[in-house]
C-alpha positions as CSV (number, residue, x, y, z in Angstrom):
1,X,208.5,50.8,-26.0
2,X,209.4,52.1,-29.9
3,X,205.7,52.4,-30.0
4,X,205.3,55.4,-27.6
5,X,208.6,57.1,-29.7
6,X,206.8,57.3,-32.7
7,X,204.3,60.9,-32.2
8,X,205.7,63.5,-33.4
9,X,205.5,66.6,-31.1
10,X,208.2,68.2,-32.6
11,X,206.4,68.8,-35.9
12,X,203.1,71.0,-35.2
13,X,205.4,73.5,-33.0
14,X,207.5,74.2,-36.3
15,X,204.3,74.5,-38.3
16,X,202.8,76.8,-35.8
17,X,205.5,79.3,-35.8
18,X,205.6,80.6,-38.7
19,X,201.7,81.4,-38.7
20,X,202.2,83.2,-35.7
21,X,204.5,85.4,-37.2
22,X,202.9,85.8,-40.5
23,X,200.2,86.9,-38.1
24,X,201.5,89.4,-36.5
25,X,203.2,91.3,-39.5
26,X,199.9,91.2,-41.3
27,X,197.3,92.5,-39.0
28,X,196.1,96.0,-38.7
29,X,192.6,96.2,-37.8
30,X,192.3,99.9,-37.9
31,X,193.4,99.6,-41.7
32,X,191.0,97.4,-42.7
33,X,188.1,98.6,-41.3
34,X,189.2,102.0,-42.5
35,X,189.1,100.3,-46.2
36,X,186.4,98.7,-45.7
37,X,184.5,102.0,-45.0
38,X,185.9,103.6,-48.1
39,X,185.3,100.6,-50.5
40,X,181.5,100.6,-48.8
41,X,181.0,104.5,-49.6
42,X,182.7,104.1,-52.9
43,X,180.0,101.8,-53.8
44,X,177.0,103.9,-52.5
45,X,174.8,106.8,-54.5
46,X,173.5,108.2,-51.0
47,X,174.5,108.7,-47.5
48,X,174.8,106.4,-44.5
49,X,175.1,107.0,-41.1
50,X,177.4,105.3,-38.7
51,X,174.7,102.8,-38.0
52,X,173.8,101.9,-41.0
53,X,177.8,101.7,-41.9
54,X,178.6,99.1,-38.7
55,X,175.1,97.5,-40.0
56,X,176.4,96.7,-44.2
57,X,180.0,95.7,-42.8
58,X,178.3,93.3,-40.4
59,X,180.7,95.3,-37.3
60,X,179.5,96.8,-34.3
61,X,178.8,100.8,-33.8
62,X,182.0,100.8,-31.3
63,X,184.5,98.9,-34.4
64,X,183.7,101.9,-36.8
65,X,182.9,105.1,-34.7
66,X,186.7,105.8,-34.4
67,X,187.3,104.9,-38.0
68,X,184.5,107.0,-39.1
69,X,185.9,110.0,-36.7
70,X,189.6,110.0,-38.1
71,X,188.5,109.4,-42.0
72,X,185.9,112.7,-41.8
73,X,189.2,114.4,-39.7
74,X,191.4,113.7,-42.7
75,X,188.9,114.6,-45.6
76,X,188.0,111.2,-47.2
77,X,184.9,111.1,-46.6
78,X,182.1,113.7,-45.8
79,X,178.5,115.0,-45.0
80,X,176.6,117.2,-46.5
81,X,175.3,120.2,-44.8
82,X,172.1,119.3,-42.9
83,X,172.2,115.4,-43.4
84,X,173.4,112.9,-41.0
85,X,174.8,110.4,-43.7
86,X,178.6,110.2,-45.0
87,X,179.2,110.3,-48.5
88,X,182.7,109.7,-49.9
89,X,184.6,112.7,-50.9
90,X,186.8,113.6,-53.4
91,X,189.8,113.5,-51.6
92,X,190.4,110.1,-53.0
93,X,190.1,111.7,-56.1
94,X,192.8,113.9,-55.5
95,X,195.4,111.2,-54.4
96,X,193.9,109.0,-57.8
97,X,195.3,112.1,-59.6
98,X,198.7,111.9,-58.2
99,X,198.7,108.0,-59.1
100,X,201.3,107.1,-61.9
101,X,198.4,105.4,-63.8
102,X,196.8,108.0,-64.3
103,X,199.9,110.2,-64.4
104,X,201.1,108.3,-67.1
105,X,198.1,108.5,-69.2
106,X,198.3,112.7,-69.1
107,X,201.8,112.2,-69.8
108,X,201.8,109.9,-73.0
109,X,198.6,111.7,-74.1
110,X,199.5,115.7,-74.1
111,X,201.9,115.4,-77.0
112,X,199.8,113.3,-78.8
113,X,196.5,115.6,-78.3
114,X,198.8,118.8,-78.7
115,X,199.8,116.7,-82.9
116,X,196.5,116.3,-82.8
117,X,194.9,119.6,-82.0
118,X,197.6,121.0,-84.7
119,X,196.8,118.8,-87.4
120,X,192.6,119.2,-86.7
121,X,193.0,123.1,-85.5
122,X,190.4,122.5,-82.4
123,X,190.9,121.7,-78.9
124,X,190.7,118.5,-77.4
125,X,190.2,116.8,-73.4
126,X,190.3,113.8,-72.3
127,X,187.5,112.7,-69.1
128,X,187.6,109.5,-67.0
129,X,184.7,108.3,-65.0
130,X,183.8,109.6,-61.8
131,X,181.6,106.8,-60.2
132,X,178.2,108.2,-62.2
133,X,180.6,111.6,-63.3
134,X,183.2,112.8,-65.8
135,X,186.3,114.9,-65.0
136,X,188.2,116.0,-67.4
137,X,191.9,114.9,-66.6
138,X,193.6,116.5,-69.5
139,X,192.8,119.4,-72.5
140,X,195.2,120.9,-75.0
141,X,193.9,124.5,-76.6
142,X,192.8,124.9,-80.1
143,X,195.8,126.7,-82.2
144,X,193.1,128.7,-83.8
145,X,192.6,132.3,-82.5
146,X,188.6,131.1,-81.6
147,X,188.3,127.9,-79.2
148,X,186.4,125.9,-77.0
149,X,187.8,124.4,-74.1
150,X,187.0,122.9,-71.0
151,X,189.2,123.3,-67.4
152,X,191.0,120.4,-66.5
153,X,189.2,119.0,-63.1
154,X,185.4,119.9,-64.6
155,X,182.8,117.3,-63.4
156,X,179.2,116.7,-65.3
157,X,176.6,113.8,-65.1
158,X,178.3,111.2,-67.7
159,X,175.5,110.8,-69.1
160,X,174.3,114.0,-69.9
161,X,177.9,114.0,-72.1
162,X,179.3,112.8,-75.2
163,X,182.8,111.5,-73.0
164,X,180.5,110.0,-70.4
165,X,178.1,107.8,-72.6
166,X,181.1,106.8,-74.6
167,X,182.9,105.8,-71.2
168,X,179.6,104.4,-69.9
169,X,179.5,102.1,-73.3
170,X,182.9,100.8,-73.1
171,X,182.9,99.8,-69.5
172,X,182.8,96.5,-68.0
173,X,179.2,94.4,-67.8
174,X,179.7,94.9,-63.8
175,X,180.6,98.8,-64.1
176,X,177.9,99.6,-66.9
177,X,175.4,97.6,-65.0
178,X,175.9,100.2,-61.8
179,X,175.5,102.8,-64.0
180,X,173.1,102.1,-65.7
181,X,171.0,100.7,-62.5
182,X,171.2,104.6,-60.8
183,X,170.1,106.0,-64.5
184,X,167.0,104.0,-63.9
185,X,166.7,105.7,-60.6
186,X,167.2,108.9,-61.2
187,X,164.9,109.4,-64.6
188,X,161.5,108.3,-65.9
189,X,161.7,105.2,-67.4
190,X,161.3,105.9,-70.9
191,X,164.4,108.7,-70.4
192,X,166.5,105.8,-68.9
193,X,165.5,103.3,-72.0
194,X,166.7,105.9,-74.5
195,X,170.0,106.6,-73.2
196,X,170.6,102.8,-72.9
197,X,169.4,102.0,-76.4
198,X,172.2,105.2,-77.4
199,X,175.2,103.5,-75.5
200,X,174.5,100.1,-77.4
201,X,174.6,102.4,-80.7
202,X,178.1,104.4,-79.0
203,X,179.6,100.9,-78.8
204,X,178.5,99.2,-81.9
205,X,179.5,102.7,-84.3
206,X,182.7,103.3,-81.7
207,X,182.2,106.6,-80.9
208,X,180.0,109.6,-79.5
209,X,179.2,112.3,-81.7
210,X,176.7,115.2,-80.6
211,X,175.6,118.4,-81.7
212,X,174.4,121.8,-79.2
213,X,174.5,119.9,-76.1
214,X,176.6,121.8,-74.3
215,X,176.9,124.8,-75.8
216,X,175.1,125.8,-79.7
217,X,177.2,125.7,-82.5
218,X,180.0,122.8,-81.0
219,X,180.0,119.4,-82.1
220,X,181.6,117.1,-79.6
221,X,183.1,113.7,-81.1
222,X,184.3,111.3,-78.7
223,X,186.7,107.9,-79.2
224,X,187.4,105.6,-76.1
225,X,191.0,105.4,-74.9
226,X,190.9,101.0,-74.3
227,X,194.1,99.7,-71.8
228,X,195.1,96.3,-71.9
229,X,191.8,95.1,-69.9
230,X,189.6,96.0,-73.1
231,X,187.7,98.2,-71.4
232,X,188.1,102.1,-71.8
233,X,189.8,103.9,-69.2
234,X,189.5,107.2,-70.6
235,X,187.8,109.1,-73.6
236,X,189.4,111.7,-75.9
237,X,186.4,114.3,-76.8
238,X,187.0,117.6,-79.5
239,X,184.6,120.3,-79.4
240,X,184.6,121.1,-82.6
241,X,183.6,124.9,-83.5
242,X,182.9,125.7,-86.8
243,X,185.0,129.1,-87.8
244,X,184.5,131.3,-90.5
245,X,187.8,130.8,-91.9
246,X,188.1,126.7,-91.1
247,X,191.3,125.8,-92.6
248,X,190.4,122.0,-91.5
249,X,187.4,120.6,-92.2
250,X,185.1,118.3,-89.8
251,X,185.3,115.3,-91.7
252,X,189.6,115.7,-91.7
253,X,189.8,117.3,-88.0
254,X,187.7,114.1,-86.5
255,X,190.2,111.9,-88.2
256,X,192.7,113.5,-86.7
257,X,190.8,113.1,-83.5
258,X,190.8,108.9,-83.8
259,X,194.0,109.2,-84.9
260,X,195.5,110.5,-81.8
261,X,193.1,108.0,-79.6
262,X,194.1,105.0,-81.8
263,X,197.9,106.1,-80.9
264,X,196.9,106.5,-77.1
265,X,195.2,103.5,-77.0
266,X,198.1,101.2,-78.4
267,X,200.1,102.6,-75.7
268,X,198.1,101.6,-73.4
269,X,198.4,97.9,-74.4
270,X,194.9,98.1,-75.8
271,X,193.3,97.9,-79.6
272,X,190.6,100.4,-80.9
273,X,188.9,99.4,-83.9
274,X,188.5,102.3,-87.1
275,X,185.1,103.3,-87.5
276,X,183.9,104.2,-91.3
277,X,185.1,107.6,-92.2
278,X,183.6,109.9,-92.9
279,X,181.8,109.5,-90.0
280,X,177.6,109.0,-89.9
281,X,176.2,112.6,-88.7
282,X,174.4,111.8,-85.7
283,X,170.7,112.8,-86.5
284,X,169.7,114.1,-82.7
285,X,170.9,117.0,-81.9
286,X,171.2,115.7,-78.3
287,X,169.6,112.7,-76.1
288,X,166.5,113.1,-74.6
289,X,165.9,115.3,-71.7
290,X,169.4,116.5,-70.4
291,X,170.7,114.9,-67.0
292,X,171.5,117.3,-64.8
């Protein structure tokens, strides 16, 4: 008779119920398919259809058709005109750029580029990465009454850049390898080789320094901006024009330049090591074959 009192039914039912409710008030279906679209796209060079999209999530055609619908509706993602394929669009992008991260970063940064750009009489930006791109997040003019600058929101091909290889160098092994796998598809091998032999010499000298490339006459020098992860999350860049009347040399005006990213950076919760000043001229002009 005390045998048959022993099991304890009382037990799994209090177990149970609070699964069932954790349930509940985590599910959303719609959500994470919806993610799960974005984070697919976000990792993708070239378009996919909604077939292919149900196909790499491993859902069926009827689980993403709706989700696909509502996130081309509401300007995430996007095709371009005459192809079939979604690409993501920069609409994340825009919402990234209200983000306090990144928010922060302009904010701690402007003063310090505005010292900066005082103390080395040129203009400076700062550019993250966008997937294989730059955008330039931030700029401060030159107090001089001739100037280079570039508009905040400008996108170029990193790596046809002095901010992009820099950024390209001081990523992450997983982020670099990305890049550096759709370098190899996009330009002849020997192109590809060269630019990856140049970010191995960006992140052993610790910055980016390049003559002409974008315009004749400007020298761009770039630092990395490194957070707390040790990896950069941005890159300050002057154009440096040489005036007639320079009342700050190059050799003085690039110091102030790491000076200002060094500052930045400790903010940031990271550490950027001095290169030698003055810094080595860099010998090429530009890299081989401009991207883009």
């Amino acid at each position: 008779m005390p045998s048959k009192q022993i099991p304890t039914a009382k037990a799994p039912s209090v177990r149970k119920t609070p699964k069932k409710v954790e349930k509940r008030s985590y599910e959303a279906p719609a959500l994470e398919k919806g993610l799960d679209v974005l984070e697919l796209l976000a990792g993708l060079s070239r378009g996919v259809n909604q077939s292919e999209i149900a196909q790499l999530l491993g859902r069926s055609l009827q689980e993403v058709y709706r989700v696909v619908m509502v996130l081309e509706r509401r300007g995430y993602i996007q095709r371009h005109t005459g192809e079939d394929g979604f690409y993501l669009s920069n609409r994340v992008f825009d919402l990234a750029h209200r983000y306090p991260p990144l928010a922060r970063l302009v904010d701690l940064a402007t003063p310090i580029m505005n010292a900066a750009s005082v103390a080395a009489d040129q203009a400076m930006h700062i550019a993250i990465l966008d997937k294989t791109d730059i955008r330039v997040v931030a700029q401060v003019d030159s107090p001089a009454p001739l100037g280079f600058r570039l508009r905040v929101g400008t996108k170029n091909p990193a790596m046809a850049t002095a901010s992009g290889r820099l950024l390209v160098a001081f990523q992450s092994p997983e982020t670099k390898a990305w890049i550096l796998d759709e370098l190899r598809q996009n330009q002849s091998a020997e192109d590809a080789e060269a630019l990856i032999r140049r970010t191995e010499r960006i992140h052993a000298r610790g910055y980016e320094m390049v003559t002409g490339e974008g315009l004749q006459g400007i020298t761009d020098v770039s630092f990395p901006l490194i957070d707390h992860s040790g990896f950069a999350t941005a890159a300050l860049t002057m154009p440096f024009l040489q005036a007639a009347r320079q009342l700050v040399d190059f050799d003085a005006a690039c110091q102030a330049a790491f000076g200002a990213a060094q500052t930045i950076t400790e903010l940031l919760g990271g550490r950027l090591a001095e290169p030698t000043f003055p810094l080595a001229r860099i010998a090429a002009k530009r890299p081989p074959d401009r991207i883009g």
